[in-house]
PDB file of N, CA, C and O in Angstrom:
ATOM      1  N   UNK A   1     155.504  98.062 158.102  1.00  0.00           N
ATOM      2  CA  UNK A   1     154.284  98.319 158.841  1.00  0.00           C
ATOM      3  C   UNK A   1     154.090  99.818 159.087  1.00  0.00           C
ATOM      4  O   UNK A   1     153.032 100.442 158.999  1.00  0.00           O
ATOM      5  N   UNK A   2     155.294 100.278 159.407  1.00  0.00           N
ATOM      6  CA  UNK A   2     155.080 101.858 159.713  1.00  0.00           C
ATOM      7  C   UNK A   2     154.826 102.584 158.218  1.00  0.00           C
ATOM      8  O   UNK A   2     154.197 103.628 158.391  1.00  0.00           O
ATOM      9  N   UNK A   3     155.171 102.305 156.601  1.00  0.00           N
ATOM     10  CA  UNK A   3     154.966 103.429 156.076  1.00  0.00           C
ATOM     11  C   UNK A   3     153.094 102.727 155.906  1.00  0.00           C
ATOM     12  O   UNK A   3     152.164 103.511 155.715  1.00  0.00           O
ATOM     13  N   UNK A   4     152.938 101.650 155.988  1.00  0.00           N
ATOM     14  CA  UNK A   4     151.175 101.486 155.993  1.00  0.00           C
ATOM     15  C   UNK A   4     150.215 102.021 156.656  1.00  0.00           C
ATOM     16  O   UNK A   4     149.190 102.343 156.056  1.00  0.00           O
ATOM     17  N   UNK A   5     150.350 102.235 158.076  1.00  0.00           N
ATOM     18  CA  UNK A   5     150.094 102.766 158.829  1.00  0.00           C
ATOM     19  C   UNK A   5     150.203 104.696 158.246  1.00  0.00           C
ATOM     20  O   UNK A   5     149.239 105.424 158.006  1.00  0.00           O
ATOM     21  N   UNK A   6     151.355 104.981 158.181  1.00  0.00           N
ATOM     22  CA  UNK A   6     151.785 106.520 157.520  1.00  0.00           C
ATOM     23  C   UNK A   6     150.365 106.556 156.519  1.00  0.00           C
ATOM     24  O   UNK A   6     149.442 107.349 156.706  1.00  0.00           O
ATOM     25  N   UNK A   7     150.398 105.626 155.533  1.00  0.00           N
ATOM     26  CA  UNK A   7     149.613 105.350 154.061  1.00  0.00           C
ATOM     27  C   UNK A   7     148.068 105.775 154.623  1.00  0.00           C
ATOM     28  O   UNK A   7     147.466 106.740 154.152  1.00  0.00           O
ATOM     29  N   UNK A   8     147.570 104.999 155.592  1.00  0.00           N
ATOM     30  CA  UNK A   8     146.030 104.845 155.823  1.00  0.00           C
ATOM     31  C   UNK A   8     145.847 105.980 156.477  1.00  0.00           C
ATOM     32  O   UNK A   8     144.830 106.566 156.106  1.00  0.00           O
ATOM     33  N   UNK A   9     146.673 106.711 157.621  1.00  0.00           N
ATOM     34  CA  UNK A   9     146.405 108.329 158.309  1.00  0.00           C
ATOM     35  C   UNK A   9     146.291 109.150 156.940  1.00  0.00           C
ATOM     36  O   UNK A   9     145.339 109.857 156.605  1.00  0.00           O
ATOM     37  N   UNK A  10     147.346 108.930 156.294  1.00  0.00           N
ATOM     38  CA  UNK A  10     147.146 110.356 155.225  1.00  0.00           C
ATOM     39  C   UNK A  10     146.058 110.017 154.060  1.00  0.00           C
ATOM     40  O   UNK A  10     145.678 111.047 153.503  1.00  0.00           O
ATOM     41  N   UNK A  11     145.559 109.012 153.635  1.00  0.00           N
ATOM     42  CA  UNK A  11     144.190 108.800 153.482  1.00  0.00           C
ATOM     43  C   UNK A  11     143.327 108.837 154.122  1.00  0.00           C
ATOM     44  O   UNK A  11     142.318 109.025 153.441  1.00  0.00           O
ATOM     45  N   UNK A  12     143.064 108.734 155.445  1.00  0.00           N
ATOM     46  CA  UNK A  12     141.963 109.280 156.425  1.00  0.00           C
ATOM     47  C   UNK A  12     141.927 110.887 156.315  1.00  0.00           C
ATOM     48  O   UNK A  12     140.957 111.632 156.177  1.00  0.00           O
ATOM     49  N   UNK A  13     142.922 111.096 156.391  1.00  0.00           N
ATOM     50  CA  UNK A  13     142.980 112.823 156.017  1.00  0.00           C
ATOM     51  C   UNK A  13     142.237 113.335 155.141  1.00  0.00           C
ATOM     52  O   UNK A  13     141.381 114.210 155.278  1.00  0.00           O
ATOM     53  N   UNK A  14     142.661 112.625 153.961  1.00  0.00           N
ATOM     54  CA  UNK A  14     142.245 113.631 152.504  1.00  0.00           C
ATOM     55  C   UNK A  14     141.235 113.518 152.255  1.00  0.00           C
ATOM     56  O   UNK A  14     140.512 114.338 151.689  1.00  0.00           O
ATOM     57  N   UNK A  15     140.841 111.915 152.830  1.00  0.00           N
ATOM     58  CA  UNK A  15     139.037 111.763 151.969  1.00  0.00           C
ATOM     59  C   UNK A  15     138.850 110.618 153.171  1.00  0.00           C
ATOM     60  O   UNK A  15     139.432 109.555 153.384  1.00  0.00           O
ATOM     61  N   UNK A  16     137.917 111.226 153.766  1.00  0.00           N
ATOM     62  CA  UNK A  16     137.458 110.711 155.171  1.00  0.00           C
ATOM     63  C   UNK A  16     136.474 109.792 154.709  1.00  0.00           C
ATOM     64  O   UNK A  16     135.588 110.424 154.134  1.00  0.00           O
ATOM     65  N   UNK A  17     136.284 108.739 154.715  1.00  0.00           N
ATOM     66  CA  UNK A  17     135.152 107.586 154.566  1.00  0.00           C
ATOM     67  C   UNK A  17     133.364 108.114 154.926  1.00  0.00           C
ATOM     68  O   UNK A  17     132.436 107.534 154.361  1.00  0.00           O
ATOM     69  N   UNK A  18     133.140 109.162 155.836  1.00  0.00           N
ATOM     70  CA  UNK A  18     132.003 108.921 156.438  1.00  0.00           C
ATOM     71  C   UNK A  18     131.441 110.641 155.571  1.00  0.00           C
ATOM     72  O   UNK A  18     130.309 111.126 155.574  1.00  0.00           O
ATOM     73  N   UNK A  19     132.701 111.191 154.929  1.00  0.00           N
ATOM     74  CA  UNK A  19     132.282 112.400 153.793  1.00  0.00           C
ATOM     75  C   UNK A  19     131.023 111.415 153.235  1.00  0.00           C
ATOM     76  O   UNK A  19     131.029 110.188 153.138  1.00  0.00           O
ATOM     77  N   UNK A  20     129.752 112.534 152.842  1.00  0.00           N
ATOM     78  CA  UNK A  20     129.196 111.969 151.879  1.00  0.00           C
ATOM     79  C   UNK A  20     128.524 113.448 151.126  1.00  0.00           C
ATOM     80  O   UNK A  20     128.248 114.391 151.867  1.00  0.00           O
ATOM     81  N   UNK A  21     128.324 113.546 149.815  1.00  0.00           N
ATOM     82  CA  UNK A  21     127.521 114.204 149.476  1.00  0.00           C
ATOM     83  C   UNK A  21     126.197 114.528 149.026  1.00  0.00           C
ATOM     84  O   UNK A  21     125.939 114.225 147.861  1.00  0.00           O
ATOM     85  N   UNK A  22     125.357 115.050 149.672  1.00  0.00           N
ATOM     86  CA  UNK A  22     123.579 114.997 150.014  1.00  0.00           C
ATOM     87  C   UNK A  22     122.986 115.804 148.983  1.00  0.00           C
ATOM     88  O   UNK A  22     123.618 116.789 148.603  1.00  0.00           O
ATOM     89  N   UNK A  23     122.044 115.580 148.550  1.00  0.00           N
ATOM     90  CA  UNK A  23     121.210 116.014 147.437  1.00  0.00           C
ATOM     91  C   UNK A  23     119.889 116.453 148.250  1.00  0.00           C
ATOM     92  O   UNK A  23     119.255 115.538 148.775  1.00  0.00           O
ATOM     93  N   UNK A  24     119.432 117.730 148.396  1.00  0.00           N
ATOM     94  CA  UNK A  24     118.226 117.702 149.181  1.00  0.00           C
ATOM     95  C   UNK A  24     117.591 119.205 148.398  1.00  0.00           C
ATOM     96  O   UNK A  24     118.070 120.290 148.069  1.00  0.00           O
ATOM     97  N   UNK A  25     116.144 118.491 148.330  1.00  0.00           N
ATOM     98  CA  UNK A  25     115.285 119.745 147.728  1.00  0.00           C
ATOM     99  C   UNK A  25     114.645 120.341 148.777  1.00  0.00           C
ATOM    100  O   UNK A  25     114.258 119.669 149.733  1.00  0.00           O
ATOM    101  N   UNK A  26     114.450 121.805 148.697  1.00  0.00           N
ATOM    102  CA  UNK A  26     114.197 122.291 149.476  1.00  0.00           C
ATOM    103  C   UNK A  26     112.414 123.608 149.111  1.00  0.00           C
ATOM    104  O   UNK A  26     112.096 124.438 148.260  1.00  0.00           O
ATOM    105  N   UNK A  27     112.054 123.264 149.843  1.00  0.00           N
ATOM    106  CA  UNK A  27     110.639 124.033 149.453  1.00  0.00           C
ATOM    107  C   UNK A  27     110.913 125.755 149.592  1.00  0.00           C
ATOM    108  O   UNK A  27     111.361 126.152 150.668  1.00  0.00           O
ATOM    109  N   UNK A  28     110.588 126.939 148.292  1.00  0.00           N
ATOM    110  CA  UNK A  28     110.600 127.866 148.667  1.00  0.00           C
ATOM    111  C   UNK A  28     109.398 128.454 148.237  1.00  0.00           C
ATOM    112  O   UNK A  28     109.371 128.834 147.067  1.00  0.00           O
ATOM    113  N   UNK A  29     108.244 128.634 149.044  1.00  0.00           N
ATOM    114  CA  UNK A  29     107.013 129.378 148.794  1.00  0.00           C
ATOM    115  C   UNK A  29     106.456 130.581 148.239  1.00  0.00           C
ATOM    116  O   UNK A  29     105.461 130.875 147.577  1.00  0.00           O
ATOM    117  N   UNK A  30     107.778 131.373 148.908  1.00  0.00           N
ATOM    118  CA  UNK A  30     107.523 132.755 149.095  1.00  0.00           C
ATOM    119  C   UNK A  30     107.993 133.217 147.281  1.00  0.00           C
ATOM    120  O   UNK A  30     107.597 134.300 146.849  1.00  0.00           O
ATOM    121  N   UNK A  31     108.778 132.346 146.439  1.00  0.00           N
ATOM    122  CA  UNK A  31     109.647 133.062 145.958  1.00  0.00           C
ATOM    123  C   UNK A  31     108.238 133.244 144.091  1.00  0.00           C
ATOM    124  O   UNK A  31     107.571 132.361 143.553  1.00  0.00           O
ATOM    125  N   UNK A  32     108.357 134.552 143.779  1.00  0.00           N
ATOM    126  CA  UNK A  32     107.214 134.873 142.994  1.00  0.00           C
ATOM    127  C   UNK A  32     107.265 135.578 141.725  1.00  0.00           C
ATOM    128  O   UNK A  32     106.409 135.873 140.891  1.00  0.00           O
ATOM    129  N   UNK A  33     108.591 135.774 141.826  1.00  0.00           N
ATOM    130  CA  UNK A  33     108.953 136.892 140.520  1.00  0.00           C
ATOM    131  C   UNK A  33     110.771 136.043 139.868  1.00  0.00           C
ATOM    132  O   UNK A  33     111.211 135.014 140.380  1.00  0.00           O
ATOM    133  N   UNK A  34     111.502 136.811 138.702  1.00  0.00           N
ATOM    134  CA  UNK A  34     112.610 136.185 137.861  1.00  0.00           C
ATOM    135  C   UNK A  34     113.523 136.818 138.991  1.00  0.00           C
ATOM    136  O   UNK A  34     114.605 136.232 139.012  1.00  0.00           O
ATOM    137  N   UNK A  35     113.441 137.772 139.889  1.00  0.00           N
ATOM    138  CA  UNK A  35     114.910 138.011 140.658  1.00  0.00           C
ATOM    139  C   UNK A  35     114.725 136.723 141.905  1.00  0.00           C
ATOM    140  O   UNK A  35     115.598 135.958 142.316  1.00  0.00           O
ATOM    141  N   UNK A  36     113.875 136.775 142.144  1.00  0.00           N
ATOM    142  CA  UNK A  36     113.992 135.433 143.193  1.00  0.00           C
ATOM    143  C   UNK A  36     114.788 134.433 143.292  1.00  0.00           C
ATOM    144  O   UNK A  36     115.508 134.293 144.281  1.00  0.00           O
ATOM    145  N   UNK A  37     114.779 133.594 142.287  1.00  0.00           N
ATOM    146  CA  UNK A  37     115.595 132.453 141.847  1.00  0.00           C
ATOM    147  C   UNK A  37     117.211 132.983 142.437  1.00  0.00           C
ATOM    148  O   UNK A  37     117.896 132.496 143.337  1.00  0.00           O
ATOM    149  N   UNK A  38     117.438 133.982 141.676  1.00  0.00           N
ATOM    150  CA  UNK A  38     118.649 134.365 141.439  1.00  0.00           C
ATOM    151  C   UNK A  38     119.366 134.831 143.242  1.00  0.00           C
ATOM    152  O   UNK A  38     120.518 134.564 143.583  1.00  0.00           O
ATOM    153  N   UNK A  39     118.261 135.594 144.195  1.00  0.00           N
ATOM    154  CA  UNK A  39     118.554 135.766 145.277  1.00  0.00           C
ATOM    155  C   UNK A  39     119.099 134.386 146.061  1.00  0.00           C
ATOM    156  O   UNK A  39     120.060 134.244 146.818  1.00  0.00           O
ATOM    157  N   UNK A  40     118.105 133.428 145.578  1.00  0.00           N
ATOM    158  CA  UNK A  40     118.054 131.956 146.851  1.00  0.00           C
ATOM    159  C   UNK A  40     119.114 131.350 145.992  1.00  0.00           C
ATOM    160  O   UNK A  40     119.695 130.508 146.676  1.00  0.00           O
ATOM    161  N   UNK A  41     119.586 131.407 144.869  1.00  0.00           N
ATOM    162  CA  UNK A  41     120.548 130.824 144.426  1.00  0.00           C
ATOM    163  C   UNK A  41     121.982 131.365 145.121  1.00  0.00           C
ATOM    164  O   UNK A  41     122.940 130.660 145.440  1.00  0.00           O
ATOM    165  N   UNK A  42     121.873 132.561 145.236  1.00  0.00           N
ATOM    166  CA  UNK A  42     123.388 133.224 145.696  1.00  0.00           C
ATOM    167  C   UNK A  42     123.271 132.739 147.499  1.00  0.00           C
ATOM    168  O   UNK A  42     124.156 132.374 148.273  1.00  0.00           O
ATOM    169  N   UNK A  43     122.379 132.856 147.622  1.00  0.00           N
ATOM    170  CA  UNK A  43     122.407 133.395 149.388  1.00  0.00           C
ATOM    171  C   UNK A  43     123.005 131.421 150.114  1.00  0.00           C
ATOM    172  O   UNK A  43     123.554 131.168 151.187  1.00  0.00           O
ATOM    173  N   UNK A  44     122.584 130.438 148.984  1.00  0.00           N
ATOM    174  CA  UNK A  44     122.990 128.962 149.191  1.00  0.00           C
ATOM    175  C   UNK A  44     124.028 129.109 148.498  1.00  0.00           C
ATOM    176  O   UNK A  44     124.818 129.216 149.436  1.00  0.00           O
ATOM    177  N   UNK A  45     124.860 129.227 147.302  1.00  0.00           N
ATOM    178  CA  UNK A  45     126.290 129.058 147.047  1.00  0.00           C
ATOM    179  C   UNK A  45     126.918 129.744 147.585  1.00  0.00           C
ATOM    180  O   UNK A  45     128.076 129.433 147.306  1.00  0.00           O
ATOM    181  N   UNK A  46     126.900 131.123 148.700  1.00  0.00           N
ATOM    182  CA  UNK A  46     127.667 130.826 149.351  1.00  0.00           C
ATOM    183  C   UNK A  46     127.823 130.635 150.969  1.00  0.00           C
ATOM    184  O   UNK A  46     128.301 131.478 151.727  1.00  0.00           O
ATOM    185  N   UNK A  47     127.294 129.289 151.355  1.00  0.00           N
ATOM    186  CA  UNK A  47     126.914 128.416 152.264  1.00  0.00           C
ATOM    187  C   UNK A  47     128.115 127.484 151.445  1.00  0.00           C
ATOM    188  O   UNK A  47     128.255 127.112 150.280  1.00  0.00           O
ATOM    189  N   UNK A  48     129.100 127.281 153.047  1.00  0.00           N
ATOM    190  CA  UNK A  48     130.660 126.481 152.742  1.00  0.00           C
ATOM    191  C   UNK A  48     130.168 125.115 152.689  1.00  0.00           C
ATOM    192  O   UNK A  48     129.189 124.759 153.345  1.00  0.00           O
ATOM    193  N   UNK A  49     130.884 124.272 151.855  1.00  0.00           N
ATOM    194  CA  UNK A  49     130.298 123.171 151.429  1.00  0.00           C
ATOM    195  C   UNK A  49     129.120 122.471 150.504  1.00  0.00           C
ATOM    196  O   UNK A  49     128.931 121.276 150.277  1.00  0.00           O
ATOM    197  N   UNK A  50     128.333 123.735 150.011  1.00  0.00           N
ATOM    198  CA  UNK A  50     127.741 123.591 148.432  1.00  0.00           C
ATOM    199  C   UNK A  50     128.503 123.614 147.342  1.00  0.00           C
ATOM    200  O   UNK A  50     129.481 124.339 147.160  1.00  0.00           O
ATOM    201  N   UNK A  51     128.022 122.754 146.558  1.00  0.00           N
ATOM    202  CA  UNK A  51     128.984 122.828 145.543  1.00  0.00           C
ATOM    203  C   UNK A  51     127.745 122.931 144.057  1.00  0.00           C
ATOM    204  O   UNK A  51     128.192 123.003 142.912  1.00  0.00           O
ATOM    205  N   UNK A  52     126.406 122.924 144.297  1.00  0.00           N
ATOM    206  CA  UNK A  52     125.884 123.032 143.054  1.00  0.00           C
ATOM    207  C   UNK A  52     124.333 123.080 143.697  1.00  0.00           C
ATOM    208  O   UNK A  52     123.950 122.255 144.527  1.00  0.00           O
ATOM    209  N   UNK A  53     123.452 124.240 143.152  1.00  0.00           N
ATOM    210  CA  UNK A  53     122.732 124.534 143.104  1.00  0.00           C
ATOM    211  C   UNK A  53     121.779 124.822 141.915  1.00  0.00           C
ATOM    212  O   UNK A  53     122.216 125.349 140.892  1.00  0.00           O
ATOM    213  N   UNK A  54     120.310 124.431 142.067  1.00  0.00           N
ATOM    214  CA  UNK A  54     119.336 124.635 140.806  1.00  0.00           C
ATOM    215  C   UNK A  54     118.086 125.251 141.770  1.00  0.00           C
ATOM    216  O   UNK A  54     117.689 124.885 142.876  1.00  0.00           O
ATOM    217  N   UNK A  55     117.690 126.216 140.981  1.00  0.00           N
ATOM    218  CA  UNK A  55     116.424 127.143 141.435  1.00  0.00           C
ATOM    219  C   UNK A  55     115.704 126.769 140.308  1.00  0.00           C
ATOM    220  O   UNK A  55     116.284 126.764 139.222  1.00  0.00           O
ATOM    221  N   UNK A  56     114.203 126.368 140.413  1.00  0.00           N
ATOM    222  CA  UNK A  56     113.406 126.209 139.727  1.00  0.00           C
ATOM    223  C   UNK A  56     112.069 127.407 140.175  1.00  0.00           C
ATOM    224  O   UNK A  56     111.271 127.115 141.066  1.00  0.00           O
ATOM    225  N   UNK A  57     112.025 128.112 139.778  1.00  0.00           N
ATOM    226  CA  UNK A  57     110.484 129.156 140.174  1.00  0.00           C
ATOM    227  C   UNK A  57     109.276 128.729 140.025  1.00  0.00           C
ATOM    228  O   UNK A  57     108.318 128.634 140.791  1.00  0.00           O
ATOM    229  N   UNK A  58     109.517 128.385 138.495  1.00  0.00           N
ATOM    230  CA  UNK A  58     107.972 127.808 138.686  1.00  0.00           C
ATOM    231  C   UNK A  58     107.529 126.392 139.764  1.00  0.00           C
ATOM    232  O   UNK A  58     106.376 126.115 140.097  1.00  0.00           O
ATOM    233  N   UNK A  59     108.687 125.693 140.137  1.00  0.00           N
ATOM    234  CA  UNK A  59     108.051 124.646 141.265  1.00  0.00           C
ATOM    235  C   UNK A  59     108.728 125.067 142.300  1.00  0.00           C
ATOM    236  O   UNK A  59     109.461 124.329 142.957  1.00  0.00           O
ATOM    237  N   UNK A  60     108.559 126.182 142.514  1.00  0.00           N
ATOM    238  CA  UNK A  60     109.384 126.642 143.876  1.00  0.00           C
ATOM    239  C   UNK A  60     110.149 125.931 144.500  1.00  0.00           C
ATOM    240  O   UNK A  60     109.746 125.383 145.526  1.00  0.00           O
ATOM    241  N   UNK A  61     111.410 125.758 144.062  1.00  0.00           N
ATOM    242  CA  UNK A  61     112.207 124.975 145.029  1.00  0.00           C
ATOM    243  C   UNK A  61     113.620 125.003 144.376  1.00  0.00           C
ATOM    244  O   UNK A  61     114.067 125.303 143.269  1.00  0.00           O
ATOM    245  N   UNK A  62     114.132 124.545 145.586  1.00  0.00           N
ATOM    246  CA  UNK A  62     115.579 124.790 145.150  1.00  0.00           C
ATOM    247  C   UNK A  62     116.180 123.740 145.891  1.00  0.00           C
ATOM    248  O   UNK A  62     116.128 123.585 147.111  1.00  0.00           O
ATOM    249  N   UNK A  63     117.116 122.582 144.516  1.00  0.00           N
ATOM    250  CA  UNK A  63     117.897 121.365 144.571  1.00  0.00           C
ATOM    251  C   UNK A  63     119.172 121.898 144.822  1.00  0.00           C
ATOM    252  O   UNK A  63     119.784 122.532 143.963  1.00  0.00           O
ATOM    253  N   UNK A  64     119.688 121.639 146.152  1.00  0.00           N
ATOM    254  CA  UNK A  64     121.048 121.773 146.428  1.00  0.00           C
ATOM    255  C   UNK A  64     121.929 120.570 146.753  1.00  0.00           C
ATOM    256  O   UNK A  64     121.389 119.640 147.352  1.00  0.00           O
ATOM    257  N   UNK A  65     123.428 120.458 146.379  1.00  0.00           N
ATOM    258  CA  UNK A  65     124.198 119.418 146.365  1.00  0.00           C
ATOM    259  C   UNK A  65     125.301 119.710 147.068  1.00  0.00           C
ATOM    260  O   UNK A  65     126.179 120.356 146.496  1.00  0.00           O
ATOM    261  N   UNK A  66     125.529 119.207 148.756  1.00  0.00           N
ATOM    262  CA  UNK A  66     126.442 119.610 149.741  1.00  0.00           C
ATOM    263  C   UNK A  66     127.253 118.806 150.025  1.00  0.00           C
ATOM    264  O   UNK A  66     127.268 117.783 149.340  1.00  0.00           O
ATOM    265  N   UNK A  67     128.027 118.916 150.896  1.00  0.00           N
ATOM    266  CA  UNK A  67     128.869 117.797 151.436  1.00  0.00           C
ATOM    267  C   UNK A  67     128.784 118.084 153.160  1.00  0.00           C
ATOM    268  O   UNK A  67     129.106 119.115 153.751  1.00  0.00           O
ATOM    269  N   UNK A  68     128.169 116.641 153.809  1.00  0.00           N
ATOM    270  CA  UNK A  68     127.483 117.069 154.553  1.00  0.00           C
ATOM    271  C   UNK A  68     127.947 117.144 156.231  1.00  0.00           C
ATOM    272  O   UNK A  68     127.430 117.216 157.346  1.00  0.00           O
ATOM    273  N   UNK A  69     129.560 117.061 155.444  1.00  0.00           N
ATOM    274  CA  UNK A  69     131.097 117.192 156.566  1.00  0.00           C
ATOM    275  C   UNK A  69     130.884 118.443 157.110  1.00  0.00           C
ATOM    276  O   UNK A  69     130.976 118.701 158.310  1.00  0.00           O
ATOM    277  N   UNK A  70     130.560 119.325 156.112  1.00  0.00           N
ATOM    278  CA  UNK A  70     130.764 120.845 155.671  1.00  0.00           C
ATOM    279  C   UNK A  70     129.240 121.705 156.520  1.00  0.00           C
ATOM    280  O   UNK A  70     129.277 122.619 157.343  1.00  0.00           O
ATOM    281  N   UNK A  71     128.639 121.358 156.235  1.00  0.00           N
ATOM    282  CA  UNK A  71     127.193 122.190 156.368  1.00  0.00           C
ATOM    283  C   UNK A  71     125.750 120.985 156.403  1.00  0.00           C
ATOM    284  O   UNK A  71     125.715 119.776 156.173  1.00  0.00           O
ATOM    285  N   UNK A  72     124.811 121.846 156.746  1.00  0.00           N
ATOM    286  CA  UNK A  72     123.534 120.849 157.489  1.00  0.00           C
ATOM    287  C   UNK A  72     122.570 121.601 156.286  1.00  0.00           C
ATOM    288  O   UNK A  72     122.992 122.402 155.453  1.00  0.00           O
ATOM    289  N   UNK A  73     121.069 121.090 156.437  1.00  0.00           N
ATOM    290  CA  UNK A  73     120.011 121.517 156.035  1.00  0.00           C
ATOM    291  C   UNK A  73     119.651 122.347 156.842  1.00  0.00           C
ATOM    292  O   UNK A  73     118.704 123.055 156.500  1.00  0.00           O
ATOM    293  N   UNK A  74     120.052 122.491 157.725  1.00  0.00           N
ATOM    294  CA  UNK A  74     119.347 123.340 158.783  1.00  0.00           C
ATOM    295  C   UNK A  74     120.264 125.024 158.716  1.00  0.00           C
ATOM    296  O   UNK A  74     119.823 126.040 159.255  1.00  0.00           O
ATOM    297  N   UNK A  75     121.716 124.944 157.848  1.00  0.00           N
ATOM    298  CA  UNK A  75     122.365 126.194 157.983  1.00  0.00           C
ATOM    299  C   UNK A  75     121.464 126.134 156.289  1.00  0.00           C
ATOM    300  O   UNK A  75     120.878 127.184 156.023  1.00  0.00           O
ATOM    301  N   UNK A  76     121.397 125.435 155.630  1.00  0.00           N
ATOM    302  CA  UNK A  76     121.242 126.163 154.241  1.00  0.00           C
ATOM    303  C   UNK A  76     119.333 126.939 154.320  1.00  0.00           C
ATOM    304  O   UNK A  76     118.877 127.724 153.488  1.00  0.00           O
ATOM    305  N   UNK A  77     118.828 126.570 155.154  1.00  0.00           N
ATOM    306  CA  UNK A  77     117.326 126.704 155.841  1.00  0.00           C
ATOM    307  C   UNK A  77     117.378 128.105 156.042  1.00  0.00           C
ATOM    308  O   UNK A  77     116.534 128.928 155.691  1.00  0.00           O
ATOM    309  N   UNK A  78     118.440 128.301 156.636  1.00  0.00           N
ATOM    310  CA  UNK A  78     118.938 129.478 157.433  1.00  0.00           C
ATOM    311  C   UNK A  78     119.419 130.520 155.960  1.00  0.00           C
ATOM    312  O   UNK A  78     118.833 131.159 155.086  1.00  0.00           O
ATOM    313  N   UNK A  79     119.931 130.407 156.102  1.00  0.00           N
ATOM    314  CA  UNK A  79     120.654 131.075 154.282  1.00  0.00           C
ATOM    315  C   UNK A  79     119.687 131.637 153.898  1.00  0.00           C
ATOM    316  O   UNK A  79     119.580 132.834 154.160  1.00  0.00           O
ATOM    317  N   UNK A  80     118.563 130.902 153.079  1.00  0.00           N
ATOM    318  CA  UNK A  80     117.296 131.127 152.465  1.00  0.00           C
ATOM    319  C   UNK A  80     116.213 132.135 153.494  1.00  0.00           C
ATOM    320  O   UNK A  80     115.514 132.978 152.931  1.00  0.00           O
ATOM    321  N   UNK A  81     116.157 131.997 154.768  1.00  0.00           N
ATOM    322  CA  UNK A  81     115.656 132.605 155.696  1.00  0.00           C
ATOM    323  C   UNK A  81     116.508 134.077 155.291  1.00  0.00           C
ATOM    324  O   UNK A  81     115.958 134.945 154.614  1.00  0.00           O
ATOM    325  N   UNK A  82     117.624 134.190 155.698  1.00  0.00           N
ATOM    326  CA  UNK A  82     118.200 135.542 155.898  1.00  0.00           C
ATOM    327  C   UNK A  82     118.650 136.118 155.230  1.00  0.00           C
ATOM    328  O   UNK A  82     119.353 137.089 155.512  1.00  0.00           O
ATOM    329  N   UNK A  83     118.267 135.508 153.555  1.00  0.00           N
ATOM    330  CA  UNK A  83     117.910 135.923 152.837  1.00  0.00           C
ATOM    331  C   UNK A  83     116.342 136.752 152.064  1.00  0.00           C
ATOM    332  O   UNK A  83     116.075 137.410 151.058  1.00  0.00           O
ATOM    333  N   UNK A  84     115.827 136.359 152.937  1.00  0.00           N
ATOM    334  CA  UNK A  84     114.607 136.789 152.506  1.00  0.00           C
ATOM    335  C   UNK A  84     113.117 135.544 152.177  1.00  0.00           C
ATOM    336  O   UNK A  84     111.919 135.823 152.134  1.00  0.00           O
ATOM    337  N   UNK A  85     113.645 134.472 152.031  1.00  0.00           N
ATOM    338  CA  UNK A  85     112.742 133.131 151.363  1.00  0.00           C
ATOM    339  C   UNK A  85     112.725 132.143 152.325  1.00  0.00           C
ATOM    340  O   UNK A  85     113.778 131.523 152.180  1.00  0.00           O
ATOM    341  N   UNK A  86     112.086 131.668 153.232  1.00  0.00           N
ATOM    342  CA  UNK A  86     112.262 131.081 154.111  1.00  0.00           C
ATOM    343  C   UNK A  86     111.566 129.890 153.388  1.00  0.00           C
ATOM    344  O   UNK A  86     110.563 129.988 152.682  1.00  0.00           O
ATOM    345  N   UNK A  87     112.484 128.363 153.768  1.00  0.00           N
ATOM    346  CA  UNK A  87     112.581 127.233 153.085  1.00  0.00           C
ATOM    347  C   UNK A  87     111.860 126.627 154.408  1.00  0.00           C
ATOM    348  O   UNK A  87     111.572 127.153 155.483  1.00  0.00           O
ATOM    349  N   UNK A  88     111.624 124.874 153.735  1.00  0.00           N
ATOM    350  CA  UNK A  88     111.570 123.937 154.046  1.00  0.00           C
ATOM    351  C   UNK A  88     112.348 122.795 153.297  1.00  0.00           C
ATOM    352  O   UNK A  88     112.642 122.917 152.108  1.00  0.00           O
ATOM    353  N   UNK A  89     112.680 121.646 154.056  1.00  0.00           N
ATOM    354  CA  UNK A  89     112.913 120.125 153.430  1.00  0.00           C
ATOM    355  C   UNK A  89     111.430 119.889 152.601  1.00  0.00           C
ATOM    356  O   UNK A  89     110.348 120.261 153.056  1.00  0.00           O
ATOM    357  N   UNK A  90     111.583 119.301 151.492  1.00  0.00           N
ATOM    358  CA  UNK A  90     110.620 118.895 150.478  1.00  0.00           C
ATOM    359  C   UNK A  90     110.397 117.548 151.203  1.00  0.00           C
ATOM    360  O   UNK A  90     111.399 117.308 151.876  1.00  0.00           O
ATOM    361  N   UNK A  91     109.688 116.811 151.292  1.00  0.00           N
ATOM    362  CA  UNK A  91     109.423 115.268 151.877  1.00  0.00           C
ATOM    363  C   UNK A  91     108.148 114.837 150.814  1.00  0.00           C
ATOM    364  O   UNK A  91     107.625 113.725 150.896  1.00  0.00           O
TER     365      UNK A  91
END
């Protein structure tokens, strides 16, 4: 009973059940020229807990893929803000 118990803590550890990873597009308006992309791309990878990012210019927006243990929409919002491109959630 005790190494089962041992078994299920150190699997709660490594990979927590309620981890999930979120896919959310995000509206960027402002962004108008080929360095753009490349700014809102850096200023979200490195935001802890992204793991993959796509900038599209011509539909202004940018598909990011987080883990949502790690970071919110609301810090990657932020990112893009203080970076220069201030976002929205796409709905």
């Amino acid at each position: 009973m005790k190494k089962l118990v041992a078994l299920l803590t150190a699997l709660a550890i490594v990979a927590p059940v309620w981890a999930a990873t979120q896919i959310v597009t995000l509206v960027v308006p402002s962004m108008h020229c080929a360095t753009c992309p490349i700014t809102v791309k850096k200023a979200l990878t490195r935001v802890d807990g992204v793991s993959k990012v796509e900038v599209i210019l011509n539909k202004r927006e940018a598909i990011v893929t987080f883990d949502d243990t790690k970071t919110s929409i609301q810090k990657l919002t932020k990112a893009t803000e203080d970076a220069g491109y201030p976002a929205d959630l796409r709905r």
